[in-house]
C-alpha positions, 0 to 999 in steps of 0.5 A: 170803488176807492180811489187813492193817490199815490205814485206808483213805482213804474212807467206807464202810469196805470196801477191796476190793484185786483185782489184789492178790488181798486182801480188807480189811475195815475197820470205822470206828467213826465210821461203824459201825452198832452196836447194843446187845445184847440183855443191854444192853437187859434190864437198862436195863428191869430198872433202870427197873422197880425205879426205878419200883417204888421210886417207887411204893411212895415215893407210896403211903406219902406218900399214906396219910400225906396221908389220915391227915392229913385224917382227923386235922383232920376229926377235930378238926373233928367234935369242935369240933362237938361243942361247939357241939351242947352250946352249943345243946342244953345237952349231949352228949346225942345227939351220937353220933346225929348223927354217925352219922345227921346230919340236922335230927331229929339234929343241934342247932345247925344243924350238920347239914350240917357233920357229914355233909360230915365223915363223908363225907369220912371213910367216902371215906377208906375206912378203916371211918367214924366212931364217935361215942359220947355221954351228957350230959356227955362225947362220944368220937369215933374213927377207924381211920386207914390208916398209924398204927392208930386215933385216939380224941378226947374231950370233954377233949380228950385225943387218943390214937393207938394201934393199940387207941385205943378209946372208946364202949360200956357207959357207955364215953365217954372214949378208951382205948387199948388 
């Protein structure tokens, strides 16, 4: 049988010459019905997944870098909290109670309800809550944040943010890392 290439002068792509005894086969590309191929469709799902792996682990990060951000200003919020117990009590004295345990017995000043939206937001965060250290004159409050270890405030005002920064025990009421 012989075969020739030509275009044929109609849509549908099949030239059928009988009296010639040749059959021609043509397949236009305008109106071909090609497919992808399985490999094709394979790795345009691999590509997606590793792109949307990517993004996940971009929005993860950014999250946790979110929340610690949050824990840092409830932080600094708790310790001006601090100041106003010792305006009102006369000291620190108690303030790590408060803190721990807030409530009308606890907390001078009125600040009871502050302090456990506070601790609530931070024992929310997920990250092991608050300790809260306090003798007459000096107050440590820290925290574990989720990307950048633990952050320890006192009542000088020194912040430190290691991944050992500790305060609180043994007569212990300043930060120090660690």
């Amino acid at each position: 049988m012989q075969q020739t290439h030509f275009s044929p002068p109609y849509q549908g792509g099949v030239a059928v010459l009988m009296a010639v005894g040749v059959y021609l086969c043509y397949n236009d590309p305008m109106t071909s019905n090609h497919g992808f191929t399985l490999i094709e469709l394979l790795v345009v799902i691999a590509i997606i997944g590793i792109l949307a792996a990517l993004v996940l682990v971009a929005l993860g990060n950014a999250r946790d870098k979110a929340n610690d951000a949050r824990l840092r200003s409830d932080l600094g919020q708790l310790r001006k909290l601090a100041e106003i117990y010792n305006q009102d009590a006369g000291s620190y004295t108690g303030f790590g109670t408060c803190v721990v345990t807030p409530n009308a017995a606890n907390c001078k000043g009125g600040i009871e309800n502050s302090v456990t939206q506070l601790t609530t937001d931070i024992n929310a965060a997920g990250t092991g809550g608050t300790n809260a250290y306090s003798d007459a004159n000096n107050f440590c409050l820290n925290i574990i944040l989720k990307t950048a270890g633990r952050l320890c405030v006192d009542v000088s005002g020194t912040t430190i943010q290691t991944p050992g920064a500790w305060c609180g025990g043994a007569g212990n009421v300043t930060c120090t890392p660690s």
